[in-house]
C-alpha positions, -999 to 999 in steps of 0.1 A, spaced: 136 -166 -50 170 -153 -32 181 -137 -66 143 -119 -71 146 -108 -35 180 -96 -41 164 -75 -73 137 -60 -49 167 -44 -31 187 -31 -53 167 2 -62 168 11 -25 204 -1 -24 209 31 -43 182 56 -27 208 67 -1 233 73 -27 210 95 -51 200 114 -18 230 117 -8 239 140 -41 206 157 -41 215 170 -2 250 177 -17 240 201 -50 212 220 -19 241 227 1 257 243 -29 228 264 -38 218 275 -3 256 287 -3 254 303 -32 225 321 -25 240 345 0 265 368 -5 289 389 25 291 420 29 312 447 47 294 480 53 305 511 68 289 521 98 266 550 86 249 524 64 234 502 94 196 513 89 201 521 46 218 490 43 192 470 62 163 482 41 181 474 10 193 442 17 152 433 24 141 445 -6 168 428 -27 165 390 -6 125 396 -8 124 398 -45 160 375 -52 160 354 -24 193 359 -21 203 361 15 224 393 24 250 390 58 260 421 64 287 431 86 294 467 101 321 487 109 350 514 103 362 518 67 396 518 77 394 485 99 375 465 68 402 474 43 426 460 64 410 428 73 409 425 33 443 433 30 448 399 47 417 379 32 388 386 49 359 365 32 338 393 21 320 397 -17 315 432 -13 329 463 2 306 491 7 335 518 21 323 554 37 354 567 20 360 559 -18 403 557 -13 397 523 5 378 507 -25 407 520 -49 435 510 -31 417 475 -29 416 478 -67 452 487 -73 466 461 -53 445 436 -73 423 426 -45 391 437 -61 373 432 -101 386 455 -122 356 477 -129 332 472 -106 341 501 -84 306 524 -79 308 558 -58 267 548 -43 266 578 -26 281 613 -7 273 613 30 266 640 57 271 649 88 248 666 115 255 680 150 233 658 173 218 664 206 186 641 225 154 650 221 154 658 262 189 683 260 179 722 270 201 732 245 187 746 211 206 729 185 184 744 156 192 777 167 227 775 178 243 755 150 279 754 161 276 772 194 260 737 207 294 725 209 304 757 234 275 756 258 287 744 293 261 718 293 284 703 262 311 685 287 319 659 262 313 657 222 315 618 204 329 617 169 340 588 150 379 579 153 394 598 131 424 570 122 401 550 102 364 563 99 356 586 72 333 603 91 362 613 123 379 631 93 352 647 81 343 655 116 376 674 123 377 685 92 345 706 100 353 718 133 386 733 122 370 749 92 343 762 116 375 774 137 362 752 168 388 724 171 412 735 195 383 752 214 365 715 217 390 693 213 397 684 251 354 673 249 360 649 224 353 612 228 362 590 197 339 556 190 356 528 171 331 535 143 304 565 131 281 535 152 297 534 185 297 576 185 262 576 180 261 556 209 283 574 233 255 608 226 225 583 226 234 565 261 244 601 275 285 596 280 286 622 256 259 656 254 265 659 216 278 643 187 288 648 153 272 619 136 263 606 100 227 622 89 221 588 82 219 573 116 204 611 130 175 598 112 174 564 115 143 551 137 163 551 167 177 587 165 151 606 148 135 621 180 166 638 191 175 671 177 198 679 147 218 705 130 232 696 92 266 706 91 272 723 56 287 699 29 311 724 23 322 730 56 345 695 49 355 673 20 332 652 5 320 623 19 326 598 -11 312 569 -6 322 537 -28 314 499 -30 334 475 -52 334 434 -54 363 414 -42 384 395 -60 377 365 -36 342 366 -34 327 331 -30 293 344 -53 301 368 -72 270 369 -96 249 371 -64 275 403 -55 269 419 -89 236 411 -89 231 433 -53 255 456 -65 229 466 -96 200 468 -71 215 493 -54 227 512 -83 188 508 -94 160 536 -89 148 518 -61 179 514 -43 186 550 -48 156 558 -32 163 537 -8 194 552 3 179 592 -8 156 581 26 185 583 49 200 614 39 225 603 12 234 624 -17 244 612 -50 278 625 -71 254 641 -96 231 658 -72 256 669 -41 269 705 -56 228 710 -54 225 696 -19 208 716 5 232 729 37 225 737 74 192 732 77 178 720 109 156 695 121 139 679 149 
């Protein structure tokens, strides 16, 4: 009796061992079904849209973290524990490439980005009509730009204004946020009357009832925009996998919604036109 009792047992015996590696091989896939990213700034709104088309039909989770270009290339420089790098200036991407701190390869300019002059939807001053004047009208005490140090768009920015023969005239107005982001934010909580922003976040759902002016691609150098997978990503096939969506029709689309040019199209790109 005590040894068939003892044989009743046993296959329960091992139920906590067989779960034990079921839980175990779970945790492995629900890890592996994510992948990190670092996004510049202008990409907040395009990047959430594409991420939610890509997880709804991979079910691949996408974390996505925002910032300046400059700062995310040199948190990888010391190991940051990204997959990919979606950079608002393509020099960041190569130089993680030379150093060997990225797959040979997988660097992909996604798009060209903009800029606009950008004013509330409640400021007196005309922005469609004045263009560049905005910046000089007296009710223009202060004007947010990105930092110029580290955000592709800051350079582009100054870049404009001195072209447009402006910067020394304007430079005592100018505010600089950490990242395109925070200078958006500065014009959008009223520290600063104006801004030169990415189009991208001018028409994003919380900007697009202010008023806009599209600063003229050629008025600074392009805005190259370039992703590339890291040579320490934990899931890597999930990274390549979002890396081809965006590269797809769709994701192109995507992107085309919130003002980005592509390197094909950009020379064809309309300039200066104004919106509400």
């Amino acid at each position: 009796m005590t040894s068939g009792k003892a044989g009743w047992l046993k296959p329960f015996g091992v139920l906590p061992f067989i779960l034990a590696i079921f839980l175990a091989q779970g945790s492995t896939r629900a890890q592996g079904q994510e992948i990190r990213v670092a996004a510049a700034a202008d990409l907040q709104f395009a990047m959430q849209d594409v991420a939610a088309q890509f997880e709804k039909q991979t079910g691949t989770k996408v974390d996505v973290s925002y910032g300046s270009s400059g700062n995310f290339f040199s948190q990888m420089q010391n190991g940051a524990p990204f997959d990919l790098f979606f950079s608002a200036d393509i020099m960041y991407a190569r130089k993680l490439e030379s150093a060997g701190l990225a797959e040979p390869g997988t660097l992909y300019e996604y798009a060209i980005g903009r800029i606009a002059i950008w004013v509330p939807g409640d400021s007196k001053v005309d922005v469609a009509q004045l263009g560049w004047k905005t910046l000089l009208d007296p009710s223009v005490q202060k004007i947010s730009i990105a930092n110029p140090e580290h955000a592709p768009y800051g350079r582009a920015a100054v870049a404009a204004l001195q072209k447009a023969g402006l910067y020394e005239q304007v430079k005592p107005k100018l505010v600089y946020g950490e990242n395109i982001s925070q200078a958006a934010q500065f014009v959008q909580s009223g520290n600063a009357q104006a801004g030169i922003v990415a189009l991208s976040l001018a028409i994003s759902p919380g900007m697009k009832d202010g008023k806009r002016w599209e600063i003229p691609a050629d008025m600074h150098p392009p805005i190259e925009q370039a992703a590339i997978l890291l040579k320490g990503a934990k899931n890597k096939d999930g990274a390549r996998s979002f890396l081809e969506f965006v590269k797809s029709a769709a994701g192109r689309a995507t992107l085309g919604k919130y003002g980005f040019t592509f390197p094909a199209a950009a020379a064809s790109s309309p300039a200066g036109s104004s919106n509400k």
